[in-house]
C-alpha positions in Angstrom: 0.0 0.0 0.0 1.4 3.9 -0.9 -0.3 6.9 -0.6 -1.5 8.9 -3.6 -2.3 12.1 -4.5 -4.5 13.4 -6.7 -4.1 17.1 -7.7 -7.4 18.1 -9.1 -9.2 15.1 -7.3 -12.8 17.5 -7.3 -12.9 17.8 -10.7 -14.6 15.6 -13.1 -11.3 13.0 -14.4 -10.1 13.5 -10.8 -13.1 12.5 -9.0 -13.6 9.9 -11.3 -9.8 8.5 -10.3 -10.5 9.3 -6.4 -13.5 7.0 -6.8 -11.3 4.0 -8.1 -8.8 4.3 -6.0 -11.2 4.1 -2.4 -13.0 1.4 -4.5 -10.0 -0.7 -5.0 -8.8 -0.2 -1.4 -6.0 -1.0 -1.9 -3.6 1.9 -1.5 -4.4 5.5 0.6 -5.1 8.5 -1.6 -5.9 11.9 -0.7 -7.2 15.3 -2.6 -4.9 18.4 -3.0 -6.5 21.5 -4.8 -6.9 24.9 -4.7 -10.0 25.0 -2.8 -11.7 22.5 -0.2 -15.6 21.9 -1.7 -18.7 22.4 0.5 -19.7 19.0 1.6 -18.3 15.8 2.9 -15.6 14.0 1.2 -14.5 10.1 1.4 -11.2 11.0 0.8 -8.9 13.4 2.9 -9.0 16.9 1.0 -6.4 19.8 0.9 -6.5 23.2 -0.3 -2.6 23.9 -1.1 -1.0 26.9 -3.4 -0.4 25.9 -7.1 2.7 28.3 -7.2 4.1 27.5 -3.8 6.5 24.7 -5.0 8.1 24.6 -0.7 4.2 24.2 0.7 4.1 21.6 -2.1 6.7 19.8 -1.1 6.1 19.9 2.6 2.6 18.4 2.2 4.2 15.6 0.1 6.6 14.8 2.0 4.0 14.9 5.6 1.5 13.0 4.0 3.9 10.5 2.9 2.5 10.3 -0.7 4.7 7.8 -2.8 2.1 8.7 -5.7 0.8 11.6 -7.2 -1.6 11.3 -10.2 -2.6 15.0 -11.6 -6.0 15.9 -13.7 -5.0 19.3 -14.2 -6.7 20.4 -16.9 -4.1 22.0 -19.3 -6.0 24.8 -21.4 -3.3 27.5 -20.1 0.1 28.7 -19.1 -1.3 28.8 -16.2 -2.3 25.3 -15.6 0.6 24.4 -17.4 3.0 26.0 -14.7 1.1 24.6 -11.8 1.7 20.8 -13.5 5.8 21.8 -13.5 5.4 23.0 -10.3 4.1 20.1 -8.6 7.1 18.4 -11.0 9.4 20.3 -8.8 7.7 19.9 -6.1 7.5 15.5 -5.9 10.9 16.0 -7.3 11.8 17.7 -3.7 10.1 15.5 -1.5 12.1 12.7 0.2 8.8 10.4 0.3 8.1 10.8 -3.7 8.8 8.8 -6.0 6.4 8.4 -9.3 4.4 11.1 -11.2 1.5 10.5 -13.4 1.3 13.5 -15.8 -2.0 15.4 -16.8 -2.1 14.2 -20.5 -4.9 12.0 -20.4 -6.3 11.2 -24.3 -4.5 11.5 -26.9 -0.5 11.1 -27.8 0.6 14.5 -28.8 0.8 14.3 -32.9 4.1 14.7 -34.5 2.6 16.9 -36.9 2.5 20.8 -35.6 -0.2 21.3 -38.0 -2.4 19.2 -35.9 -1.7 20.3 -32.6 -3.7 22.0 -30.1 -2.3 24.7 -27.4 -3.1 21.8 -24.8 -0.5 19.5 -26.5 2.8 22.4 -26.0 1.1 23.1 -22.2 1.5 18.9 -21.8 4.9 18.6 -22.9 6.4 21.1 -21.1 5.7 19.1 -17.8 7.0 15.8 -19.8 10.5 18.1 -20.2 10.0 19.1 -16.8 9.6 15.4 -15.8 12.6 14.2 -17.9 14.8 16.3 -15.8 13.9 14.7 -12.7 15.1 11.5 -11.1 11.3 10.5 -10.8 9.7 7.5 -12.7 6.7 9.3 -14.6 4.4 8.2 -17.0 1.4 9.5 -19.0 -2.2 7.5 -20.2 -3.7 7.5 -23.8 -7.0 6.2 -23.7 -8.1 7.6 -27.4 -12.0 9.1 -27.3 -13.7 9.3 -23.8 -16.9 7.3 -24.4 -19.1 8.8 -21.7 -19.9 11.6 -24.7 -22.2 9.3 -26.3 -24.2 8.0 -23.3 -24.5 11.4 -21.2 -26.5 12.2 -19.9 -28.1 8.5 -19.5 -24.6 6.9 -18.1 -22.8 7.7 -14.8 -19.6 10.1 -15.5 -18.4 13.3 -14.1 -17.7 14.5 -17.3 -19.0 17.4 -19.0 -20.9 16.9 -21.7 -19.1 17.3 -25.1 -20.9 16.5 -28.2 -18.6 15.3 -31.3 -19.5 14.1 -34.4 -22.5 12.6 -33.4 -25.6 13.7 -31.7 -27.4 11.4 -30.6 -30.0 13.5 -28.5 -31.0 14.8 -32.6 -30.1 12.4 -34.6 -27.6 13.8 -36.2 -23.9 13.3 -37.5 -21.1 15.3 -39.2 -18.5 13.0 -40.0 -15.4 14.3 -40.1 -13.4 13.0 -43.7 -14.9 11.3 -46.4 -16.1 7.7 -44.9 -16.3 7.6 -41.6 -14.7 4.6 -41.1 -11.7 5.0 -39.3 -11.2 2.9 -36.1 -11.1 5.0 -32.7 -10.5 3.3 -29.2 -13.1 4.7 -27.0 -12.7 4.7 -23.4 -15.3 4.8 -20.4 -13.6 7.3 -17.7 -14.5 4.4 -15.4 -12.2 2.1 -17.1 -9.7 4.2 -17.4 -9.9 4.9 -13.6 -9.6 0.8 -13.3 -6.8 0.5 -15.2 -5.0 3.6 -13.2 -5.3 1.9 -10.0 -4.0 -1.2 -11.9 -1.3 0.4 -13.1 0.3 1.4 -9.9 1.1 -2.6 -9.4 3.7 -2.3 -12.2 7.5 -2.6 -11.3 8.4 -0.7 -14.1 6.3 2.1 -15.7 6.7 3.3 -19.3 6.7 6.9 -20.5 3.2 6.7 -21.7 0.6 3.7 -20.9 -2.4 3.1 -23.3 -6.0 1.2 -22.6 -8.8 1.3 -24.0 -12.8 0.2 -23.2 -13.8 -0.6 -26.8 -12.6 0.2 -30.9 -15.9 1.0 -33.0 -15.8 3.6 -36.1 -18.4 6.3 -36.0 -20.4 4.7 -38.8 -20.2 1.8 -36.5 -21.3 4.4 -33.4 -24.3 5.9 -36.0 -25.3 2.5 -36.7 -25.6 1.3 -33.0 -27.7 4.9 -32.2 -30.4 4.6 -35.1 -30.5 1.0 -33.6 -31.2 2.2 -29.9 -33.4 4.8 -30.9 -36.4 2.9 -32.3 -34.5 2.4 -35.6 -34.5 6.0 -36.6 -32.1 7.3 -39.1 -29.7 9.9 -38.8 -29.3 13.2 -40.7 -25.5 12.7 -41.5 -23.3 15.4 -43.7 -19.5 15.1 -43.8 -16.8 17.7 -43.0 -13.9 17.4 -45.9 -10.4 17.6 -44.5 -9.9 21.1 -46.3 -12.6 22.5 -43.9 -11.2 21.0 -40.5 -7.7 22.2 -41.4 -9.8 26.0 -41.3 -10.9 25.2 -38.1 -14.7 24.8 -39.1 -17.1 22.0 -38.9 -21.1 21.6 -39.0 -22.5 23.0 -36.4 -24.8 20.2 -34.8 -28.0 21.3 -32.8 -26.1 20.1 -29.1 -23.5 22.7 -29.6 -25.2 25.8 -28.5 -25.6 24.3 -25.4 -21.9 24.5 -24.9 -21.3 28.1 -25.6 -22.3 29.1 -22.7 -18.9 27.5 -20.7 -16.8 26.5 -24.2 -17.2 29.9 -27.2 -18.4 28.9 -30.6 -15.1 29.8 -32.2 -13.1 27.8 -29.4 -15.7 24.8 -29.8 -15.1 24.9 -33.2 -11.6 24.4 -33.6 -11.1 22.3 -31.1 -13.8 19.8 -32.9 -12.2 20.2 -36.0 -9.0 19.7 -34.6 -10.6 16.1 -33.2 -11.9 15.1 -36.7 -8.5 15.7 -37.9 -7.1 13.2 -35.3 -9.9 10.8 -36.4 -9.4 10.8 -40.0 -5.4 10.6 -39.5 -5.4 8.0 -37.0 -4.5 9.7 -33.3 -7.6 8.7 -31.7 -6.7 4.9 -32.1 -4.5 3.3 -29.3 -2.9 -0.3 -30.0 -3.8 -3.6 -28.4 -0.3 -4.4 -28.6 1.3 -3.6 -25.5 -1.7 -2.3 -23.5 -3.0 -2.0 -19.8 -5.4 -4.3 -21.2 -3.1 -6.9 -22.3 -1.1 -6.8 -19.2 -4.7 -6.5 -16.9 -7.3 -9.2 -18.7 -9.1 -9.6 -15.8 -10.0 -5.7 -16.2 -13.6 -6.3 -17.7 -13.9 -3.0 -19.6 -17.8 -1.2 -21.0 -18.6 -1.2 -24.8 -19.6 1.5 -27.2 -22.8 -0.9 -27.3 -23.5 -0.8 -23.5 -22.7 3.1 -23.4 -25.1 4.0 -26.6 -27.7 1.6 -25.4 -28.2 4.0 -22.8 -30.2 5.9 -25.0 -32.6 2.7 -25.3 -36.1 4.2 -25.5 -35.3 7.5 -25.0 
């Protein structure tokens, strides 16, 4: 048994790790953000300053974590800096020894055309990390399938509606066919194999698992299928018009403006259904948390959908 820590354990990824963790019982964890919630917790909670890397490393170090597993979301500088801080920070503390990095998803592309600003604010804490004597390591876990079940299927998520919606019965494909495979992943799985993970001797510099591989024709399909054998409204978004940042708007978007703007929406959509057609939302079998964890059973883009069974 070790102690971890989750930085960002309120938030929707973390929460959904904290749960795992005092689920599997087998190791200690405990909550460090900016701000203790209203409200009970089962876990231990503390508020602790992003930017003070010596508080940091003192509440490490006293709380003996071994682990520390951060959901920082990276949309900013400023997120970015408090992941490299907390770098330092574990780096520091006599009691720390492994650091799970914020870059949860996707593997950054290789092509800067493809890129997002979250991608540069990731691998400046892998840089940071690779300066360290620390063992780190990072999961990709492809598409998060809780998108296409919400709000019918338990997740902290928010909701995010891409390239199909369901609620409408609608689709705008990104590419020409819509056939490329994706590995989609149900944020409860991925918190499994987390918790798995930590049983590894050795860790690798990024870990990959996934729930289930379905192409969104193959998603579409299983929809009309669950929804009284309707059929969808689908239109196609070339590559040309993703690589200028615009897709078809589909009638869930507008609910997102409100916390996500149109234009940021948008791009970062189009920026997704460049991934798809290219290849970067698929993870390999070969080599995966699943191989290494069979007993993991995982959920399937079937079981998610199928929430929307009669609705």
């Amino acid at each position: 048994m070790v102690v971890v820590a989750v930085i960002g354990g309120t938030g929707a990824l973390g929460k959904t790790i904290v749960h795992a963790l005092k689920e599997d019982g087998k190791h200690e964890s405990i909550v460090l953000t900016r701000k203790v919630p209203e409200g009970g917790s089962a876990v231990p909670i503390f508020a602790v300053d992003y930017n003070n890397v010596e508080q940091l490393t003192k509440i490490l170090t006293a709380k003996n974590v071994h682990t520390v597993i951060s959901t920082i979301t990276m949309l900013d500088g400023t997120a970015a800096q408090a992941e490299i801080n907390f770098v330092a920070a574990a780096a520091k503390s006599s009691t720390t020894k492994r650091f799970v990095a914020s870059s949860w998803g996707t593997a950054s592309p290789k092509d800067k055309s493809l890129r997002l600003p979250v991608n540069t604010f990731r691998e400046q804490s892998i840089e940071a990390l690779r300066k360290t004597d620390l063992e780190w390591t990072q999961f990709h876990d492809g598409l998060f399938l809780d998108y296409y079940g919400m709000p019918h299927v338990e997740t902290y998520l928010t909701p995010l509606v891409f390239a199909v919606d369901i609620a409408n019965k609608t689709a705008a494909i990104p590419g020409a066919t819509g056939d490329e495979p994706i590995a989609f992943t149900y944020t409860k799985d991925l918190g499994k194999f987390v918790v798995a993970a930590l049983s590894l001797p050795k860790w690798d510099e990024a870990l990959h698992c996934y729930s289930d591989y379905a192409s969104l024709n193959q998603v579409i399909q299983i929809a009309e299928e669950m929804t009284a054998g309707s059929k969808f409204k689908v239109t196609y978004d070339s590559v040309e018009k993703l690589q200028r940042g615009e897709i078809t708007e589909l009638p869930s978007h507008p609910d997102s403006y409100e916390y996500f703007p149109k234009p940021d929406l948008a791009g970062l959509l189009a920026k997704f259904g460049l991934w798809v057609v290219n290849g970067l939302m698929y993870v390999p079998k070969e080599g995966s948390l699943n191989e290494r964890f069979p007993e993991i059973t995982t959920t399937t883009v079937k079981e998610v959908v199928g929430a929307w069974k009669g609705k």
